[in-house]
N, C-alpha and C positions, 0 to 999 in steps of 0.2 A: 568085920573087915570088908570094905569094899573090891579090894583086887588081893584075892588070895596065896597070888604068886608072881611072880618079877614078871613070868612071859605075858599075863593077863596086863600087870600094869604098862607095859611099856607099848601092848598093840591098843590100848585105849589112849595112852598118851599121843599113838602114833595116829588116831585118826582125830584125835582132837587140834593135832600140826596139821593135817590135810584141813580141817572146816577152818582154820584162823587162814591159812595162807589161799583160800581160794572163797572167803565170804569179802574182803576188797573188792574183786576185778565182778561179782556178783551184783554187790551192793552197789557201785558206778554204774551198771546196768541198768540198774533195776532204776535208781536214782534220773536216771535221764528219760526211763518212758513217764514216770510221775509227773516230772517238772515238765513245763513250758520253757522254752531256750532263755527264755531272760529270769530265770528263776534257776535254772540248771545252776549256776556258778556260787549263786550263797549256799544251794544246798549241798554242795559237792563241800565246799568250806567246811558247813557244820558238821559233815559227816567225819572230815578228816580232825579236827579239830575236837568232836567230840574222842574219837576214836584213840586223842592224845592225852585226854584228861584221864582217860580210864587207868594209866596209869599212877592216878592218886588212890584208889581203892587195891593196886598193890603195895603199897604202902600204909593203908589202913590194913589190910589182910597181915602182913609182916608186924604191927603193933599187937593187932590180937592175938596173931601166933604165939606172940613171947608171952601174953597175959593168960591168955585160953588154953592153947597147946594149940595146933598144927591141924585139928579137925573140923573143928568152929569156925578156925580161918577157912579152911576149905570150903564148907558150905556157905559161908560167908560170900567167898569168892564166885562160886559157881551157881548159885540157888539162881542169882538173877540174871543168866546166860541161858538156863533150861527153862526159866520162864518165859523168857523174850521169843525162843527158841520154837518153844511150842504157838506161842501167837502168831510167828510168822505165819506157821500151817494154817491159818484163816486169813492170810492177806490174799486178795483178787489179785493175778498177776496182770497188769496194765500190759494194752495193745502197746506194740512198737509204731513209734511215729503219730500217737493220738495226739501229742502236741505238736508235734511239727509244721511248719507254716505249709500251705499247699505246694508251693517252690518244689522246700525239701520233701513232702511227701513223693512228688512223680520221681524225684532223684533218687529216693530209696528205692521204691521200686522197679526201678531202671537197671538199680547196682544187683537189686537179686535175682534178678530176672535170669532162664539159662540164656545163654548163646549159641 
């Protein structure tokens, strides 16, 4: 058995609600030093759009559940989250503003600059 008791399951539930509600405003981040400005807007698309499909795989998790039982879904569900998960740990994080046109570079650095 994975969580042996209510209080273990509910503080892993609880920080698995912190990584889904704060990997959005991460991955928009992240998403804009990758892209170049005229590429930023399909990629922002594919992300949010993929992000809409993934609710067909809780619907595939819900068939198996009923076929398999409720744990097979779960690995089902979760195996390709922990994998993704761990790949990120080898992504280079991209400088801020490496695509930015020289314009907006000076204007970045103007805005962070102290006063």
């Amino acid at each position: 058995m994975l969580a042996p008791t209510l209080t273990v399951f509910l503080a892993v539930r609880a920080l698995v609600g912190v990584g889904e509600a704060s990997y959005a405003v991460v991955t928009r981040s992240l998403l804009g030093r990758l892209y170049p400005v005229e590429r930023r807007g399909r990629a922002m698309s594919m992300f949010t759009r993929r992000s809409r499909l993934g609710g067909g795989g809780l619907r595939l998790g819900g068939v198996l559940g009923q076929h398999l039982g409720w744990r097979p879904a779960f690995f089902f569900a979760g195996g390709p989250g922990v994998l993704l998960a761990v790949a990120l740990l080898f992504l280079e994080r991209p400088r801020a503003g490496a695509h930015d046109a020289p314009q907006e570079k000076a204007e970045h650095q103007l805005s962070i600059a102290p006063r």
